[in-house]
C-alpha positions, 0 to 999 in steps of 0.5 A, a space after each residue: 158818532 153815536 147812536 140812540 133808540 127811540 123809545 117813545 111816540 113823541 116823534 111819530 109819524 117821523 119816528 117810532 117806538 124801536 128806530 134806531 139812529 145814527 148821529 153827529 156831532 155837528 157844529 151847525 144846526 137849523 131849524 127842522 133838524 133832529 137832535 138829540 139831548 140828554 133829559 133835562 129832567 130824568 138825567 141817563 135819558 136821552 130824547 130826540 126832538 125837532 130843532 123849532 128855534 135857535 139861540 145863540 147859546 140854547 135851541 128850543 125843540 118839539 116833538 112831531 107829535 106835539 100832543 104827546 111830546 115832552 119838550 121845550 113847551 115844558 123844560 124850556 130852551 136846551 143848552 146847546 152844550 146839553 146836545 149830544 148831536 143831530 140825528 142823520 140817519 135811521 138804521 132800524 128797522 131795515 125798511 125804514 132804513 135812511 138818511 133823516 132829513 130836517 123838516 
């Protein structure tokens, strides 16, 4: 388990600026799910994407704010090794407080 802050809009209206996720390390992943992945090119970074495409050894992630996001359209395909995890659950703010589903 670990956990991550959402830092920019690259994901809203899923998302916003200060939600606070919980993810899993999971050995399967589909289409729609969350993930999150250190940056390809700021290393330390983390980003959170949506699963648009899998390969066997890389996934292909965009933001839901696809105007704005920095993703696969730029760095390409994220080696699934690169993954940290899948984003399961939202714990900040207390409203927006729940179990994250693939879209």
């Amino acid at each position: 388990m670990f956990r991550v802050e959402v830092e920019g809009v690259s994901m809203l209206p899923e998302l916003a600026p200060g939600d606070r996720l919980v993810g899993v390390r999971l050995p399967v992943l589909e289409r729609g799910d969350l993930v999150a992945f250190e940056d390809p090119e700021h290393p330390g970074r983390v980003l959170v994407k949506r699963v648009a495409a899998l390969q066997a050894t890389s996934v292909e992630v965009i933001g839901d704010n696809e105007a704005v996001s920095r993703d696969s359209r730029r760095f390409g395909p994220v080696p699934r090794r690169r993954l940290l995890g899948r984003i399961v659950y939202r714990y900040e703010p207390p409203a927006a407080a729940g179990w994250l589903r693939r879209r």
